[in-house]
C-alpha positions as CSV (number, residue, x, y, z in Angstrom):
1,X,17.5,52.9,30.5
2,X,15.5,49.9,29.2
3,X,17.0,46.7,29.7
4,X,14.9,44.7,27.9
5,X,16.4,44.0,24.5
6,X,14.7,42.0,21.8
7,X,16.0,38.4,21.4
8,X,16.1,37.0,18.4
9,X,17.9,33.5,17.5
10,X,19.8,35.1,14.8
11,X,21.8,36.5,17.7
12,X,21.9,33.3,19.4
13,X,23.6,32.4,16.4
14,X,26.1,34.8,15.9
15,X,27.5,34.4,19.3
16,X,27.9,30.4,19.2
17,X,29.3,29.2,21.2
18,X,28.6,31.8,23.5
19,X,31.2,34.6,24.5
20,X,31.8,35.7,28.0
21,X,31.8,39.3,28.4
22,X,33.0,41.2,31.3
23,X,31.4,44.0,32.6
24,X,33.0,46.2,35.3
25,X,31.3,48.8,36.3
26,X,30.9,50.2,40.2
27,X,26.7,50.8,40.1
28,X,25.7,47.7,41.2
29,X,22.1,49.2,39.5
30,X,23.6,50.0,36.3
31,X,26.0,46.6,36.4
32,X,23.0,44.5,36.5
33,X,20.8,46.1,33.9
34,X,23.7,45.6,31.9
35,X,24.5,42.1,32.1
36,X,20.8,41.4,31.5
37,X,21.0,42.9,28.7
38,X,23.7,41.2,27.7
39,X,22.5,38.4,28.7
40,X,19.3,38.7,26.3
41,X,21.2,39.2,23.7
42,X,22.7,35.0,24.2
43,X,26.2,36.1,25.8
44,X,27.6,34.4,29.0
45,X,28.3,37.6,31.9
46,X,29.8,38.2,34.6
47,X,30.3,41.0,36.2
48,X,33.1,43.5,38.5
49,X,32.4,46.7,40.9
50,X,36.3,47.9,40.9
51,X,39.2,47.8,38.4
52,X,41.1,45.9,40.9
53,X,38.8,42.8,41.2
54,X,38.5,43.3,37.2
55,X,41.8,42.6,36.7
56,X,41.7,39.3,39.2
57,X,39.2,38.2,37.1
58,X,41.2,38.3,33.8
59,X,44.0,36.8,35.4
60,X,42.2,33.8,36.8
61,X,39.3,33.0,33.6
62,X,40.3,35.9,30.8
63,X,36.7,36.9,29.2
64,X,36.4,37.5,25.2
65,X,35.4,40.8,25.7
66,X,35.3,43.3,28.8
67,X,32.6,46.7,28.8
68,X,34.6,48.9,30.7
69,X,33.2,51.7,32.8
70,X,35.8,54.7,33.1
71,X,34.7,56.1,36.7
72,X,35.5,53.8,39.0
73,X,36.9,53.6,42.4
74,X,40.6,53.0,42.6
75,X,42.3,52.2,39.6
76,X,39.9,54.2,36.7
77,X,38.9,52.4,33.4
78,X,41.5,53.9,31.7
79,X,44.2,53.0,33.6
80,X,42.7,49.1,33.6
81,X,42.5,49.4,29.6
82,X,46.1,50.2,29.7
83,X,47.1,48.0,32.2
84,X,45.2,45.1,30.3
85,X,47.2,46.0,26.9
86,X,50.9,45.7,28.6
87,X,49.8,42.5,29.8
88,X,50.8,39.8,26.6
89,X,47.8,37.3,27.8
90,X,45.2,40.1,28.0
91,X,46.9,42.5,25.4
92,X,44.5,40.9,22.8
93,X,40.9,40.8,24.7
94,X,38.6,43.6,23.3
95,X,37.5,46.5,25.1
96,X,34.0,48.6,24.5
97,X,34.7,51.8,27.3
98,X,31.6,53.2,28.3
99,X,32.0,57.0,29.7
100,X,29.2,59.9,30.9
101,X,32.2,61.9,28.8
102,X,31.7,62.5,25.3
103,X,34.1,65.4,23.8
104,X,36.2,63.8,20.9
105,X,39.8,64.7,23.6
106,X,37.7,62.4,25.7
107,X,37.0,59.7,23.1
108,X,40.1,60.3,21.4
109,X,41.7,59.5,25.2
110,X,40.1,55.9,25.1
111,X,41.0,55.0,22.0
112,X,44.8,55.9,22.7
113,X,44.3,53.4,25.9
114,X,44.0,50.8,23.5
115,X,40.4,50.4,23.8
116,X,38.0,48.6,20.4
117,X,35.1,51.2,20.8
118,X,33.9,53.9,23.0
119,X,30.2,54.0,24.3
120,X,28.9,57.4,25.7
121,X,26.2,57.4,28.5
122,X,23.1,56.9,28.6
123,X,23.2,54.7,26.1
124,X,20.2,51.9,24.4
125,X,21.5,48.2,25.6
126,X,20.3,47.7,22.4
127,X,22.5,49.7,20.8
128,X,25.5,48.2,23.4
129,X,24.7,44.7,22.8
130,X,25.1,45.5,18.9
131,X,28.5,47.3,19.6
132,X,29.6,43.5,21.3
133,X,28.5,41.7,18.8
134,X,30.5,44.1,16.4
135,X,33.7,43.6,17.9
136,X,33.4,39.9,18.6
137,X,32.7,39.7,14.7
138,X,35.3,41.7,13.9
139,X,38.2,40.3,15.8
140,X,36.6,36.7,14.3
141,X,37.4,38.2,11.2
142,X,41.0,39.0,11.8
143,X,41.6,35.4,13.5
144,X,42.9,33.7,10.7
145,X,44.9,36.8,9.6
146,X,46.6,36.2,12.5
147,X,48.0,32.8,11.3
148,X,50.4,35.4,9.0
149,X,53.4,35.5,12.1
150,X,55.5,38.1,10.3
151,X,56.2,41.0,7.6
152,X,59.0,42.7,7.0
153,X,58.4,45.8,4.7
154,X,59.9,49.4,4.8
155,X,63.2,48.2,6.8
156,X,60.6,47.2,9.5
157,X,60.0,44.0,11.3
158,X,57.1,42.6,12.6
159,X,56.0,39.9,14.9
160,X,52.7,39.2,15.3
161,X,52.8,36.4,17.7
162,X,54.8,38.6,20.0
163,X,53.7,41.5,18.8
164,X,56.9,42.5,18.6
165,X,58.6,45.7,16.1
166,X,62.4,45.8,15.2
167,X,63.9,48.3,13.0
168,X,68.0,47.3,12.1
169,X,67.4,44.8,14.8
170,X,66.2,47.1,17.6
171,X,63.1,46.8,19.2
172,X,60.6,49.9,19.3
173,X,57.9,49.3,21.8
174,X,54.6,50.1,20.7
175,X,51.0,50.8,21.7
176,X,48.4,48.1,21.2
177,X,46.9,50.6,18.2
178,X,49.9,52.0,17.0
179,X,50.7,48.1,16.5
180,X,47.6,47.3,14.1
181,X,47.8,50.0,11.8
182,X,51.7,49.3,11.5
183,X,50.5,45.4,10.6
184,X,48.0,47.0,8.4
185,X,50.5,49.3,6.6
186,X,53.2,47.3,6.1
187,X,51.0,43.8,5.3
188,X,49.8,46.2,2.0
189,X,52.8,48.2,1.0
190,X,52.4,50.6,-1.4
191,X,48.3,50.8,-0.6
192,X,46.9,54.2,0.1
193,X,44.7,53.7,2.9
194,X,42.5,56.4,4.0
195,X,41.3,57.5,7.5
196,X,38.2,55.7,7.3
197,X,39.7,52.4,5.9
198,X,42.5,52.3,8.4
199,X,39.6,52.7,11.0
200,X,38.1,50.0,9.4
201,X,41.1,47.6,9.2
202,X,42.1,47.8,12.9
203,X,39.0,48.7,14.6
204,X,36.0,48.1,12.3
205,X,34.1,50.5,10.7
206,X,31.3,51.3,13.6
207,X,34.1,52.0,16.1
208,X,33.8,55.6,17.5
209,X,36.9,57.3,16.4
210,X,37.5,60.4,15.0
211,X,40.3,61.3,11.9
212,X,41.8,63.2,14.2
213,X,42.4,60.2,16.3
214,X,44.1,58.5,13.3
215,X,46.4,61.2,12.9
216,X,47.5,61.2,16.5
217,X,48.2,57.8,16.3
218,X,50.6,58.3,12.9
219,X,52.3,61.1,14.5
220,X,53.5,59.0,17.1
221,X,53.9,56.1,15.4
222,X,56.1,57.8,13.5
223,X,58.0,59.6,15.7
224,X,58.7,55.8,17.7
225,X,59.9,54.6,14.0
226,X,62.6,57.4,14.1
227,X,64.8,57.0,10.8
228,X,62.6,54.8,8.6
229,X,59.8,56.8,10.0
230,X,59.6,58.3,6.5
231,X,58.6,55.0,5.2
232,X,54.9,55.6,6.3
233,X,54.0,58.4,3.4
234,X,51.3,60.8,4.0
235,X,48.6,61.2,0.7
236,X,48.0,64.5,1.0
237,X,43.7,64.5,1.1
238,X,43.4,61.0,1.0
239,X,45.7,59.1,3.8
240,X,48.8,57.2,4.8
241,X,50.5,54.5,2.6
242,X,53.8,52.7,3.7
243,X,56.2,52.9,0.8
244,X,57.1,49.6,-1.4
């Protein structure tokens, strides 16, 4: 893998001020051929061998985005991507997982964990650095969305600051994605949304994820929502709407 990537200052730009990114990943080899690359491409690194010492590192200076290797020793990628999601200050930091794995029940698997994208090895750093860029951009976007604390639609309740689901004032605990595309759903009631623009809504359009990961993620959702559940309505060949 070549780690040189082109540097341009239209990059610079886009990443201003510059983000830190977090890469844990147990190769020392492979860990510093990414962060150079990263580096290149004007982001501020720093980097982790274990899940473990990742996870000291977001606790003591939380990063704006962590690459996330899967096979590592001790506590795997996955289980750090899950762990970072049940944590409130680290629930919102994007995660890119980058796996030697690439059958969709894998990369369906990593999505479910709660993580923004899913990288398959070997990969370009070119190609990685753009995937970062992506999902800094993206969750840019959504920042002032977030300003919007609440929506109550469907006989659902949302709270975005706590992020935070009642139905007939009982909480229903969510997953980090199951989360987004309910905020999605409910913020545009009555909207038919297909696969691709829910994908594009929550995760952005370049993400890796599949329509069958979509679908996995309604089924449950729905199955969490238990008697208003039939508020999210199914377009037959076209997508899910929630009823207005």
């Amino acid at each position: 893998m070549d780690p040189r990537v082109p540097h341009s200052p239209e990059a610079t730009d886009r990443t201003d001020p510059r983000r830190k990114v977090l890469v844990v990943e147990d190769e020392e080899p492979m860990r510093e051929l990414i962060c150079y690359g990263l580096e290149q491409a004007g982001h501020e690194v720093s980097g982790a061998g274990s899940g473990e010492e990742a996870l000291a590192i977001v606790r003591r200076e939380p990063p704006d985005l962590i690459v996330l290797d899967v096979m590592l020793p001790g506590i795997n990628g996955l289980e750090v991507c899950r762990l970072l999601r049940m944590d409130q200050a680290a629930s919102g930091i994007p995660v890119i997982i980058l796996s030697a794995r690439d059958g969709e029940k894998d990369i369906v698997g990593g999505l479910e964990c709660g993580a923004d994208d899913y990288l398959t090895k070997p990969f370009s750093p070119s190609v990685l650095a753009a995937r970062v860029q992506a999902v800094l951009r993206r969750r840019q976007a959504v920042e002032p969305a977030a300003q919007r604390d609440s929506i109550s639609a469907g006989g659902i309740t949302l709270d975005r600051q706590r992020r935070e689901v009642h139905i007939e004032g009982e909480r229903v605990d969510l997953t980090f994605s199951e989360f987004e595309i309910l905020w999605l759903l409910a913020g545009n009631p009555g909207q038919v949304f297909t696969r691709a623009r829910i994908v594009e809504g929550v995760r952005g359009a370049d993400a890796a994820i599949t329509e069958r990961a979509v679908d996995v993620r309604l089924v449950r959702l729905r199955r969490k929502l238990g008697a208003v559940a039939g508020s999210i309505e199914t377009v037959r060949g076209v997508g899910y709407r929630l009823a207005d």
